[in-house]
N, C-alpha and C positions, 0 to 999 in steps of 0.2 A: 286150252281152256283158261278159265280167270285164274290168275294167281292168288296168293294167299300171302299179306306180307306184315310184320311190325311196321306200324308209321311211323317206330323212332327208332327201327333199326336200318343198318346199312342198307338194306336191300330196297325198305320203305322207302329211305331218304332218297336213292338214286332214279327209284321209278316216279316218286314226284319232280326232280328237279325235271329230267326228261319228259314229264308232261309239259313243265311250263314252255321247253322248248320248242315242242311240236304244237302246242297251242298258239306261239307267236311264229310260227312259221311262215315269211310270204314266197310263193314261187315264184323266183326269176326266171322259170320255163315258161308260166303261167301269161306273166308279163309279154317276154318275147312274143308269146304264138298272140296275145290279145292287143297290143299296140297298134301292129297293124293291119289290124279288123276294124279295130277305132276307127282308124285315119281313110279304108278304104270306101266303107260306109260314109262318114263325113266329105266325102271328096265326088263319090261315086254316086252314091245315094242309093235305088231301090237296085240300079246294077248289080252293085257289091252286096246286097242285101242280099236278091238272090240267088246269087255265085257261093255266098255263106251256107244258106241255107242248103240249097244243092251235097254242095261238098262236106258239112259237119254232119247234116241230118238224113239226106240221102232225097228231098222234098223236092221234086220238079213242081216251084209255085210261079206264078204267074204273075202280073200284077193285079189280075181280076179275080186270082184266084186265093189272093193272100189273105183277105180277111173274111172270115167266119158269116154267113148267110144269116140271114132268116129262119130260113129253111131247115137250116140244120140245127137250129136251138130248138125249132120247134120238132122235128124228130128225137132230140135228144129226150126230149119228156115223153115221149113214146116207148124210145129204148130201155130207161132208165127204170129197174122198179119203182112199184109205189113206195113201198118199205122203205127203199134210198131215199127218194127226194120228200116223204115224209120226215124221215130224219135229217135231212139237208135244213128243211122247212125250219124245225124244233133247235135245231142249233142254231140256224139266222135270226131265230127270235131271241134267244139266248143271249147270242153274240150283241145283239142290237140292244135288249135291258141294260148289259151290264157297262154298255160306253155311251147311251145314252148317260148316264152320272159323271160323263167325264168333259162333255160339254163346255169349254174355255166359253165366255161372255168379255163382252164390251162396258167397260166402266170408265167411271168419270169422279173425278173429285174437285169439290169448288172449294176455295178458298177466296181471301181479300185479292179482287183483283186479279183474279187467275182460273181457268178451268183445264184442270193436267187428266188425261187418259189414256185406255188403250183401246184400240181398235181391234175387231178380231175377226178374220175375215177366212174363209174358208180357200183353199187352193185352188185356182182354175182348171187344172190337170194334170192327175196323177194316173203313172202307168206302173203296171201291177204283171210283176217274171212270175210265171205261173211252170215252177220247174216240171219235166217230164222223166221218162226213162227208167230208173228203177221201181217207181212209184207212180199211184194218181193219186193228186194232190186237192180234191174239192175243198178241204178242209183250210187251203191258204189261200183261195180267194175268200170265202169268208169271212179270214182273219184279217185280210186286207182290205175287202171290198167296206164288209158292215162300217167301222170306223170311219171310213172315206165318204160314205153315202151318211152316216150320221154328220159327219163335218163338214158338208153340205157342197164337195168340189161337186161340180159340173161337167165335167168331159170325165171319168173314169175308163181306163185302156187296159187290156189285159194283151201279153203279148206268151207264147206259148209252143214249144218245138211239136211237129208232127214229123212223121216218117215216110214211107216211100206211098202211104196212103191217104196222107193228106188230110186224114177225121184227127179231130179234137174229139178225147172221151166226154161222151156225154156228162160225166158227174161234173166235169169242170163247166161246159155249158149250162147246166141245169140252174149250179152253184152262182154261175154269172147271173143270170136272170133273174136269182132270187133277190141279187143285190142290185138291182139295176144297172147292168152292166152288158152295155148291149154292143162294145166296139173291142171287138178279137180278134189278132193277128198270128199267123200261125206260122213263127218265125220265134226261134228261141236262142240261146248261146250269148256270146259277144258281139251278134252283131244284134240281136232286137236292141240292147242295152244300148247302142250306139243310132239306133235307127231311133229308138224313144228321146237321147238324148238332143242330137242333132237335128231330128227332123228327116225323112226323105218326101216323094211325091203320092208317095200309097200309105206313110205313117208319122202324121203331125207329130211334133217335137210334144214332151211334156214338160213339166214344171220342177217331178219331184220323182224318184222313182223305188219301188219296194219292193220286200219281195225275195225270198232265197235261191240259191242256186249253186250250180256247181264253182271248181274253181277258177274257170274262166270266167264265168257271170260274176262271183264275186269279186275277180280281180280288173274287170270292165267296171266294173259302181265303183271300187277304188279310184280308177284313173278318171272319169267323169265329174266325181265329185267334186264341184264349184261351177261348173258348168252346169250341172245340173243338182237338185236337192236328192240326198238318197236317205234311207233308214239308218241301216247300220251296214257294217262289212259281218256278215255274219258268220260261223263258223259251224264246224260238226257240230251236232248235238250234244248236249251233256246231261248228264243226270248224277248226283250224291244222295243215296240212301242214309240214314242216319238211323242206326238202328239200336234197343237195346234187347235185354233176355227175355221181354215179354211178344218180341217182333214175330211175326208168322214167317219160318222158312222159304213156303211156296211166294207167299204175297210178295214178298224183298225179290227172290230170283226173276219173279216173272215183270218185273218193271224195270228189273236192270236187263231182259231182254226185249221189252218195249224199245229201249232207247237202242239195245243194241244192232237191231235188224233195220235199224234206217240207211247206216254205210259202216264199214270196216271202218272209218275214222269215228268213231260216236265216242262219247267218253262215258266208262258206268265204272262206277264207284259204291260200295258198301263201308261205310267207316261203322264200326261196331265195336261193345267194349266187350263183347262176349264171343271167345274161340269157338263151342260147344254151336251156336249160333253160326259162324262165321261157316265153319263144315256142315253144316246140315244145306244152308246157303248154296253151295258147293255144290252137293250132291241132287239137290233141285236143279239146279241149274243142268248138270248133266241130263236130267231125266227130262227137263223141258224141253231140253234143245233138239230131243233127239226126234221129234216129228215136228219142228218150225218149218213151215215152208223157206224161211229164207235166212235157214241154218248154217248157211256157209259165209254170209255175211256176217252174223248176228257170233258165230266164233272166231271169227276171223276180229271183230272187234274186242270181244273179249279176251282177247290173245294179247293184241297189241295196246291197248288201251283202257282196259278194265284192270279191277283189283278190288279185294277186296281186306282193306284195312285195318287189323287191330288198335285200339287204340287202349290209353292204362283207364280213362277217366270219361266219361261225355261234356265235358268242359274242353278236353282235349281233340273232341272229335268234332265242335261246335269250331274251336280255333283255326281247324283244321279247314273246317270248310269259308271259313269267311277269306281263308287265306287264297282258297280256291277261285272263292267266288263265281260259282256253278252256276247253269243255266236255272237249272230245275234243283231242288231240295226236297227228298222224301224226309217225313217223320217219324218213321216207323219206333214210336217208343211209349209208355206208359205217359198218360197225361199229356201229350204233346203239344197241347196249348202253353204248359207250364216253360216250355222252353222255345218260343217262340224269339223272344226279347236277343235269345246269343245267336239267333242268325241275321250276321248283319249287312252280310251281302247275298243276293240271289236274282234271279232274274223272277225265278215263283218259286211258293211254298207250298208241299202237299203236307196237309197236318192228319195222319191218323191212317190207319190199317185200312180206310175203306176210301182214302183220297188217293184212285191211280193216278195217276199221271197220264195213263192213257184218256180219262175225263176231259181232263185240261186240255189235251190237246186238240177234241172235236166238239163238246160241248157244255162246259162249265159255262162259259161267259166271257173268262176273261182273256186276253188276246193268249196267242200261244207264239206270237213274235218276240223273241225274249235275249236279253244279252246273252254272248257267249265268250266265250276265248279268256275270263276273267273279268270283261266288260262291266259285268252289273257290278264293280267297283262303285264307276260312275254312269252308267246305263240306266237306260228303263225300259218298261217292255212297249210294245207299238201301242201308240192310245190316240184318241180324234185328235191328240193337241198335235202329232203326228200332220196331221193336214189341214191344219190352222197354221196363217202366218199374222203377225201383231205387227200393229203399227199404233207408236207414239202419238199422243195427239199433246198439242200444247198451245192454248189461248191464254193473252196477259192483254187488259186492260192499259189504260195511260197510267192510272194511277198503279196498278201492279207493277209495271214496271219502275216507276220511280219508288216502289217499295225496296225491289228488291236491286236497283239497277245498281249502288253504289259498291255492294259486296261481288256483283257480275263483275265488273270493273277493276276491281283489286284483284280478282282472281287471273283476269285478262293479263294483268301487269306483269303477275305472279309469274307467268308463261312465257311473257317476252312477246302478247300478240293484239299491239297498239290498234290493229285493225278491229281486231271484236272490242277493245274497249270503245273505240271509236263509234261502232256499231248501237251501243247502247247511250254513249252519251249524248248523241243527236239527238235522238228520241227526247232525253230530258229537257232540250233545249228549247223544243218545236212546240 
């Protein structure tokens, strides 16, 4: 179960450094078995694709049989209660208010002799890892689709592991349709990664790709990227509770076991200034765990990778986590607006006893793509600028140019590159 440790005693210090280590961890096993899946897929194409799929997922697919019907979306609103894809429904809408306000726009600025701007144009195709296997995952098309279909790409792909049966759960079809998402490949791992990157004959290459996964999927986006556009490398989940004496026992345990039951790798953190807090924490926690359906995960993380921290001061607990720089930030403290200002890295913030975390992650609004690994240093969460690409724009007049041409030219010189000054002096000539 979760330990119990001073953050400024030995014990604290050891178990943090050891975090930061297993946070930057890359597999060179990972690597190995994923390199040439890359190369086999690139070379081979829907062959190797599925020779993958066969042998990782156990999938006799076809090539007529690899992508997702008609047929079967429209069963899947069959299968699917109403209750579900009402709430599918109510979160796409959600999801869709809150990144419509994030909408990048095309501007222009005139000056003497000049019109300087940006162009802002939406991705042609983006393809969306839709992980399988411990979980169904509606809630990350979604988080990936709404933004994509707000930022106006045009070909959206979803690619997605199946088993010796061959169905895509309905919640993820349903999920697709609501975003307009109507091209699904039922082919998951290192090799969709490699099949979206490259291109085969049964699944056009994309532009940009997103989307979490395991660590071969993760460490497939790694080797891809420049080849192809990816999100982020993302990592286990995280969550830091920030709690003080006013915090509710149950409410703190039962969100550091939200984050916990995702995988044995999850990271759950209670930083707190109050011991009497810290043990009741504790004993919640035992009393939770003890009917989770997916309890032997959710300890198993809390084993390895949870804690829960005393600290002397909440300025010390706020230092603590920016040092972190967590995915997720609970507030659990008296006035929690009041201390908004000292968290200065996160990927999100839950402010207050009645903001789960579990909200966030199916229906608040805001994306639930969010830095991890310490990331939201310099990260930020997936947003439509995500599937915007900018392009320069720059118009100069005759007269602009002989504005500005003489300091273009000294700067040319400046460089050693007679050619561009060259470039601009004609023009004054002519």
């Amino acid at each position: 179960m979760i330990r119990l440790l001073h953050a400024d005693g030995d014990e604290g210090a050891t178990f943090l450094r050891e975090l930061v280590v297993r946070r930057a961890a890359v597999s060179a096993e990972a690597e190995a078995v994923v390199r040439p899946i890359l190369t086999g897929v690139h070379e081979r194409g829907d062959t190797a694709l599925l020779e993958y799929a066969k042998r990782f997922d156990g999938a006799s697919l076809i090539p007529a049989t690899i992508r997702v019907t008609p047929a079967e979306v429209q069963q899947a609103f069959t299968d699917l209660s109403p209750e579900a894809i009402e709430a599918l429904k109510l979160a796409a809408a959600r999801i869709e208010t809150f990144h419509c306000r994030q909408v990048p726009h095309s501007w222009f600025l005139t000056e003497e002799g000049a019109v300087l701007g940006q162009l802002c144009r939406p991705l042609d195709a983006v393809g969306i890892y839709i992980p399988g296997g411990k979980a169904v995952y509606p809630s990350t098309v979604l988080m990936n689709g709404v933004p994509a279909a707000v930022a106006g790409v045009k070909r959206k792909v979803i690619c997605t592991p199946v088993t010796s049966d061959l169905t895509v759960h309905p919640a993820i079809l349903v999920a697709a349709s609501l975003v307009g998402i109507a091209e699904i490949y039922k082919v998951g791992g290192a090799h969709a990664i490699a099949a979206l990157t490259y291109g085969t004959a049964s699944i056009p290459r994309v532009d940009k790709i997103v989307g979490p996964g395991n660590i071969y999927v993760v460490t497939a986006k790694r080797l891809v990227a420049g080849t192809v556009g990816i999100d982020t490398i993302a990592g286990p989940t995280e969550v830091v509770v920030v709690a003080d004496e006013a915090a509710e026992p149950a409410y703190v345990a039962a969100d550091l076991l939200a984050q916990a039951e995702h995988d044995e790798m999850a990271m759950t953190l209670c930083v707190t200034v109050s011991e009497p807090l810290a043990e009741k924490v504790m004993a919640e926690l035992q009393r939770q765990v003890s009917d989770l359906p997916r309890r032997s995960i959710a300890e198993a993380s809390l084993a390895k990778n949870g804690a829960i921290l005393l600290v002397p001061t909440l300025q010390s607990a706020f230092a603590l986590v920016s040092s972190i720089a967590p995915e997720h930030v609970e507030l659990h403290c008296e006035d929690p607006w009041s201390h908004l200002d000292r968290v200065q890295h996160a990927g999100a913030v839950f402010l207050g006893a009645f903001s789960a975390e579990a909200l966030g992650d199916y229906l608040a609004g805001p994306n639930h793509v969010l830095p991890t690994g310490g990331t939201a240093r310099f990260a930020s969460p997936l947003s439509v600028e995500d599937f915007v690409h900018r392009t320069n724009l720059i118009h100069f007049t005759e007269e602009g140019l002989k504005r500005l041409g003489d300091p273009a030219m000294t700067l040319a010189s400046l460089e050693g590159l007679e050619g561009h000054a060259r470039a601009v002096r004609i023009r004054q000539r002519s």
